[in-house]
N, C-alpha and C positions, 0 to 999 in steps of 0.2 A: 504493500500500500504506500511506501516512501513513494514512487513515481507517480499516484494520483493527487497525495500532498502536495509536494511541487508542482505541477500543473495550475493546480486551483493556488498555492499561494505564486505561482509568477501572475497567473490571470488576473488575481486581485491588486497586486502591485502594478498592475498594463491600467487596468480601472481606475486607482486612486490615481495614477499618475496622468493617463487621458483627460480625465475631470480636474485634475488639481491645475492642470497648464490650462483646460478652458476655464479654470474659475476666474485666471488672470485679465481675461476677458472681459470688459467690462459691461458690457449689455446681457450678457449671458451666465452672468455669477450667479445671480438668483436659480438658474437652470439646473448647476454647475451643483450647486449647493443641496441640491435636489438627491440630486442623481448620488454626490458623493455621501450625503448623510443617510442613506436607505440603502447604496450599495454598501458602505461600512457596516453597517446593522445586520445588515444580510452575511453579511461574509464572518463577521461575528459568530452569529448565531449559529451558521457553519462549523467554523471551527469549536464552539463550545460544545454544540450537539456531540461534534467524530471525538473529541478529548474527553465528555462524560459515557460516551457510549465503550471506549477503549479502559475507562477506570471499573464500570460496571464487568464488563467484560472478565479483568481481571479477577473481581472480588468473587465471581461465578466459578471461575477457574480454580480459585484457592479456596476455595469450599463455604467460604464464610456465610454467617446466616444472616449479618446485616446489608440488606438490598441498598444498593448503590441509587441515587435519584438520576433522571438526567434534569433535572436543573428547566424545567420546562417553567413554572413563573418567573426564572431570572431571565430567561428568553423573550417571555411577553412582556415584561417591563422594560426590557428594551429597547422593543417596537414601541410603546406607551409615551417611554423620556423621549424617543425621536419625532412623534407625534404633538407631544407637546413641544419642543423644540418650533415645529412646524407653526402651530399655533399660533404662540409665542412673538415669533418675527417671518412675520406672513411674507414681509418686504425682501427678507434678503434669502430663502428658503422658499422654494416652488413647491406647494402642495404633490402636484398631480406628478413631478417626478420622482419625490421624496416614494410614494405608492407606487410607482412603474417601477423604481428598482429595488425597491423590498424582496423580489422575488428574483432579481437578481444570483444570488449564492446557492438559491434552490437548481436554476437552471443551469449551473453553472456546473453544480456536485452531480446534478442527472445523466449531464452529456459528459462530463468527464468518466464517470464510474461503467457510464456506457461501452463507451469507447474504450477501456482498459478490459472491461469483460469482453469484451466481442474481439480485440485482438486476442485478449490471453485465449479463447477459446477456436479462433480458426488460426491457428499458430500451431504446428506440430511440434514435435519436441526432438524428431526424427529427421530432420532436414527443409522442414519451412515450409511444407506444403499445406497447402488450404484446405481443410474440410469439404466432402463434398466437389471437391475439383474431378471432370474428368480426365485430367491430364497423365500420359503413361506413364506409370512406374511400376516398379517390382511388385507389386502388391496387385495392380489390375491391367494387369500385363492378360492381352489374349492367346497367347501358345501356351500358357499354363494349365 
């Protein structure tokens, strides 16, 4: 799972940095502001999801009887502080992108995690060939 980490955190550093160079932009900060305080949230929640799911994870592993939480109201309070942030200074924070990339870090873990399963899985381990290929080899070879 180290190569689906890094993907998602270069992706997130592509993000803050996209948005942090148009916040500098001055008709478009409010935009900018939007986008990066819903995409940070998002990517938050992300990474505290995969860090309590890997603690719980553990505590199953070693037998213990005390359940592990994932932290799910520290996750909605901080979508709640971003909202009110939003609120708060209507002027310099865009409602409607602050909500457009809230889901962000969701789309982001889906197509990553996607894409790591579908390679790990049409990836032989044999010499690289695809699942399902009709391509000839020793295996479906016709004079056999």
């Amino acid at each position: 799972m180290a190569w689906s980490s890094r993907v998602i955190l270069v992706a997130a550093a592509v993000y803050a940095g996209v948005f942090g160079v148009i916040w500098f932009i001055r008709p478009m900060r409010a935009l900018a502001s939007g986008f990066l305080l819903g995409g940070l949230i998002s990517l938050y929640n992300i990474f505290h999801l995969s860090f309590r799911l890997r603690i719980a994870g553990l505590r199953v592993l070693s037998g213990s009887r005390m359940p592990a939480g994932l932290h799910m109201t520290v996750r909605i309070l901080t979508v709640i502080f971003g909202t009110l942030l939003v609120y708060r200074f209507p002027a310099l924070i865009d409602f409607r992108s602050f909500v457009l990339s809230l889901l962000f870090g969701y789309i982001l873990l889906v197509t990553v995690m996607s894409f790591y399963y579908l390679r790990k899985t049409t990836s032989s381990d044999e010499g690289g060939e695809t699942l399902g290929s009709d391509s000839e080899s020793n295996i479906s070879r016709d004079d056999v």
